[in-house]
N, C-alpha and C positions, 0 to 999 in steps of 0.2 A: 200826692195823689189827688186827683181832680174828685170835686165832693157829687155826688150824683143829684142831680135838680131834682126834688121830688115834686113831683106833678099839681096843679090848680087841685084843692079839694082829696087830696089823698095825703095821708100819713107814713109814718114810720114807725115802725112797733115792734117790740119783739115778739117773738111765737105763744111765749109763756100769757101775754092779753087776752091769745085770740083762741087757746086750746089749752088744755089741761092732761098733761102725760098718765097714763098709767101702764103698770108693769101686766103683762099675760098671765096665767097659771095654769099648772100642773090639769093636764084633762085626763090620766089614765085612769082613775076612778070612776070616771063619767058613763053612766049609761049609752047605748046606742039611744040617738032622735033624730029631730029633724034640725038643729042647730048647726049650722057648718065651725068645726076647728080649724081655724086660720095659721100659718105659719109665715116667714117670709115667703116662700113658693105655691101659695095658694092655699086651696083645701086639701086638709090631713083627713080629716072621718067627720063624722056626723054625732050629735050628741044631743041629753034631754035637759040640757042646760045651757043658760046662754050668761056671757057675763056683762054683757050691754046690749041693753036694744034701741039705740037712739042714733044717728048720725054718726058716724065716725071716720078718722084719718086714722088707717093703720103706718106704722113705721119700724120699720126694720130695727132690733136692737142691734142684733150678732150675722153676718150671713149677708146677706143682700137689702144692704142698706139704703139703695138708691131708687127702689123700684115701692115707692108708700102705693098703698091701695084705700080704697074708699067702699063704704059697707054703709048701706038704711035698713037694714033689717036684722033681729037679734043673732048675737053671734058669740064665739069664744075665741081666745088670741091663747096660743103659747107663750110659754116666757122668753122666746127670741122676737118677740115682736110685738112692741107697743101699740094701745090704743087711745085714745084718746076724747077727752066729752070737749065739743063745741061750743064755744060761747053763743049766746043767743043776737050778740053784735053782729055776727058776720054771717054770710051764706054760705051755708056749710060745702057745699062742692065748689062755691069760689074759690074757698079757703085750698081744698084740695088740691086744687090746679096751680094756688102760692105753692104748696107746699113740695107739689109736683117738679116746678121749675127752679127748685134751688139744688144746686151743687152738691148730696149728700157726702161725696165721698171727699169735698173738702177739709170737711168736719168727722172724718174716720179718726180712732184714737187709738187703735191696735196696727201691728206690725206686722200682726199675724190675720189672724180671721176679724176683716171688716167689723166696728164695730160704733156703738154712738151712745150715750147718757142722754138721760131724761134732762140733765141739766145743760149741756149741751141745746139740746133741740130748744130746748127754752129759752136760750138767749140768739139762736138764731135773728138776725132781724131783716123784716120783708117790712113791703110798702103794698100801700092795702086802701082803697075810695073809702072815703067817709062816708059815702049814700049807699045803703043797702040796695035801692034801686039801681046805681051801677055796677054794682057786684052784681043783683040778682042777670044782669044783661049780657055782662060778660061770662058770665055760667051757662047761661040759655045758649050765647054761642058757640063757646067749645063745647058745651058737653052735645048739640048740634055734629059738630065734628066728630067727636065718638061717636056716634050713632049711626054715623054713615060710615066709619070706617070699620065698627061694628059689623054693617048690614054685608060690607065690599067683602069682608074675612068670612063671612060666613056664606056668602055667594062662590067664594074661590074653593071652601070646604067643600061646597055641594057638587061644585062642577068636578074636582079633584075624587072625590066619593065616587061618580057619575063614572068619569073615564076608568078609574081603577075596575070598576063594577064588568065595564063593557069591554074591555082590554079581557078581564078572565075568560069573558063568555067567546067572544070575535075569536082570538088567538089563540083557541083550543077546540074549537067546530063546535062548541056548545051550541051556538046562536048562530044561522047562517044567514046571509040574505035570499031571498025564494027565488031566484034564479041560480042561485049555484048549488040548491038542495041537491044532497046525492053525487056532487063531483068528488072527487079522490082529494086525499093528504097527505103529504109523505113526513117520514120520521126520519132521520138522520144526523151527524155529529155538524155542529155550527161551521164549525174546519171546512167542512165539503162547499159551502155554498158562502161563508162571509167568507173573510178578511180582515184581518185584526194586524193593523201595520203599527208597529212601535214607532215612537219618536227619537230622534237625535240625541246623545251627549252631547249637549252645548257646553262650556266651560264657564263658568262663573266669569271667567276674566274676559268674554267676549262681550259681556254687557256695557250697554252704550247708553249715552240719555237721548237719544233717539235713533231713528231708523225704523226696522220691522218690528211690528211686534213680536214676541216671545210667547207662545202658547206655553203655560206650564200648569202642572196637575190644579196648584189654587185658582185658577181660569176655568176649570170643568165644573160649573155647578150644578144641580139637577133642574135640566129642562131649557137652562138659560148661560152664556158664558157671562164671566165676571168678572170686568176689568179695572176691578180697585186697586188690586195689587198688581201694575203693569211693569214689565222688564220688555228692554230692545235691544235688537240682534242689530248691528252693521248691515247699511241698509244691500251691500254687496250681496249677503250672503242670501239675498231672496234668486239671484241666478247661480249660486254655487251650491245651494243645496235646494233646490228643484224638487228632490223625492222631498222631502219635509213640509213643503211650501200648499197651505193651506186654503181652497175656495168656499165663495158661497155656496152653502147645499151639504156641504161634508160634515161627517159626525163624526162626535170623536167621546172619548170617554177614561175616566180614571181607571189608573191598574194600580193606584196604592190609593189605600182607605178609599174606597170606588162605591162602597156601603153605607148612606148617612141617612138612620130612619128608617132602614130597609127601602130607602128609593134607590137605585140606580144614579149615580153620578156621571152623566151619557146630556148631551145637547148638539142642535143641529144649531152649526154656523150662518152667520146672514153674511148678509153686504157688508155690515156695520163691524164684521169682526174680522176680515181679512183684509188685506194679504196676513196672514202671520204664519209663524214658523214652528213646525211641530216639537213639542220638548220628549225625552225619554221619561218612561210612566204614565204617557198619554196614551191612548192607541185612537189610530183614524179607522172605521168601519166604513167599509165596503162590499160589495157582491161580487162574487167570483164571476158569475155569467147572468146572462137577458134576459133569464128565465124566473128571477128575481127582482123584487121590489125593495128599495132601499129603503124606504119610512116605513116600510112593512116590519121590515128588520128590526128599525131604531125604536119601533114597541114592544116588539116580541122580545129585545133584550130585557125589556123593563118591567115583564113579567112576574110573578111571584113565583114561580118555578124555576126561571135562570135566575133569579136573586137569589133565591137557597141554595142554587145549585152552587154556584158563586159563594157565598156562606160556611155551603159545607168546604170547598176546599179552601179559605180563610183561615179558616179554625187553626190555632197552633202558630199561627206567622205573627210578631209583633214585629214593625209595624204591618198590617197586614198587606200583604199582595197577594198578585195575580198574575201566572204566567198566561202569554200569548196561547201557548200549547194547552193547556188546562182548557182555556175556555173554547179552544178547537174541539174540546173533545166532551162536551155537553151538548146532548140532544136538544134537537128545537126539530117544532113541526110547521108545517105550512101548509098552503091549498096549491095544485099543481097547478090550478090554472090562475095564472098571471092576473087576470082583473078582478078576483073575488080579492088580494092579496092587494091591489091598491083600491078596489074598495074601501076594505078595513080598514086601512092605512089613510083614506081623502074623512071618512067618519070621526076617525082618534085624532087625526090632525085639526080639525077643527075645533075640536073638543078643548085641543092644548094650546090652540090661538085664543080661545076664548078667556083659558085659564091667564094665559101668559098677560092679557088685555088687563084684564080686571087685576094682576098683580101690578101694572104699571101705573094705571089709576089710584090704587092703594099706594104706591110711591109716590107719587104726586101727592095726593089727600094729606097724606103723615107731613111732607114738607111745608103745604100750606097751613096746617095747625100749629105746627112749626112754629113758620111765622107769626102767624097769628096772635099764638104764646106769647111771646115775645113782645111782639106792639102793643096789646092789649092788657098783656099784666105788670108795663113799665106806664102805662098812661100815654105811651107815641099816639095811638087810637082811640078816642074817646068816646064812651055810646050810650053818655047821660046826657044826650039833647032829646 
């Protein structure tokens, strides 16, 4: 095995130098305060005790070992997850970001539930600048990066808050626009006015390493299709099965586990996702007649009323589904007249470009930190001139 060069003015060390492990404890005693109890999955309660208040690298002992957190302010750890006091050598949220970018679950020592020793963690060994000064620069830059990808997550929340908000009000005549004050709504079963087309039994054996794509249920994400996990049909079968055959503009949505988060598992197709081939478990939505708005639809599915409605006839099925019929026969309301209907629908739509924008920015952000990681905590990047 080739030995790794370690960099002009950086070392090699083990963990046990640069940090010092300690065990969590027992919080059920603990009064309510304002102390956050920390676990591997965030905060448990609050309390009027804290067991360190100085810098710290938390670390998974038992559970989710790969996810360390970082904490400045006084706190309490259970016994599933270590804490740690900082040497005064290194900059403590550089050290973080060491600690961040190692392999945890290399170092797992259970078979069963993920797990790691204090002794362990201690002989970990990373490479680390001698200059506190370029630690401190390399901190100021990624934690730079959390900040913004901090500010991006919490811009997507507000807008996601924002549309859920205006979706209850628009898609129920709470809220109207003042030219359509006073027009009529009508109430009736989904059946009458969508269309909910099932997909194809394709065969497992017709899959090919290329041709069409394959729409299947893990492809329907919420809001957006997802093509990590791609499968392809023979690329004949986009003129032999013509009903299945998918365009830009078309919605389509999960009929199994179709509920994640109480969102709706429902996205409208672009350019970028057809031609593909519709799978069974999928259903394509459409309008029966003129009189109807299509993206009007593709919000009012995603309502908090057809979601429970949806919910309620869930209940009892593992894995859960959803018949075609079922969901024909859940009321949905509307405005009779055609332009108050794409109104709502041009307002919610841009609302979920916006969402959609700032989620692709946050893909991008996470990959350049990514990298950055990476170049900046093997030394590739040097930012002690």
């Amino acid at each position: 095995m080739t030995k790794v060069k370690i960099p002009d003015g950086w070392q090699e060390t083990k963990l046990s130098k640069l940090l010092t492990i300690r065990n969590g404890k027992d919080h059920k005693n603990l009064k309510d305060g304002k102390y956050p109890v920390l676990g591997t999955g965030g905060v448990i309660r609050y309390v009027d005790s804290y067991l360190y208040d100085q810098p710290s690298i938390l670390i998974g002992r038992k559970g989710t070992i790969d996810k360390p957190q970082f904490i400045t302010s006084p706190f309490w750890t259970v016994d599933t997850l270590f804490y740690s006091e900082i040497s005064p050598d290194v900059i403590p949220f550089f050290l973080f970001k060491v600690v961040q970018s190692v392999n945890w679950q290399q170092y797992n020592q259970a078979t069963g539930v993920p797990s790691l020793t204090a002794t362990t963690i201690n002989n970990v060994k990373v490479c680390i600048p001698s200059s506190k000064n370029e630690q401190k620069k390399i901190a100021e830059i990624l934690g730079t990066c959390d900040r913004t990808l901090e500010l991006t997550e919490k811009l997507i929340n507000a807008k996601r808050k924002l549309k859920q908000a205006l979706m209850q009000k628009l898609l129920t005549g709470k809220l109207r626009f003042p030219e359509f004050e006073g027009q009529k709504w009508k109430v009736t079963k989904s059946g009458k006015v969508i269309k909910f087309f099932g997909g194809n039994a394709f065969s497992s054996n017709d899959s090919c390493e290329s041709g069409i794509r394959w729409l299947k249920i893990a492809n329907v994400g919420i809001e957006s299709v997802k093509w990590d996990d791609i499968s392809f049909l023979p690329q004949h079968y986009q003129n032999q099965y013509k009903d299945y055959l998918l365009h830009d503009g078309d919605i389509v949505m999960a009929l199994t586990r179709p509920i994640l988060n109480n969102r709706l598992k429902i996205c409208k197709l672009s350019i970028n996702d057809v031609p593909s081939l519709l799978n069974q478990r999928v259903a394509k939505i459409s309008v029966l007649n003129n009189s109807i708005n299509n993206i009007y639809i593709y919000f009012l599915l995603q309502t908090r009323y057809f979601i429970n409605s949806m919910n309620s006839l869930l209940m009892g099925n593992d894995p859960p589904n959803i018949g075609i019929k079922d969901l024909e026969n859940i009321q949905i309301n509307f405005p009779t007249n055609k332009d108050e209907q794409i109104k709502i629908a041009e307002c919610l739509n841009s609302l979920e470009k916006m969402i959609i924008n700032l989620e692709q920015q946050k893909e991008l952000l996470t990959k350049q930190k990514k990298g950055l990681m990476q170049q900046l905590l093997t030394g590739k990047i040097r930012v002690n001139q």
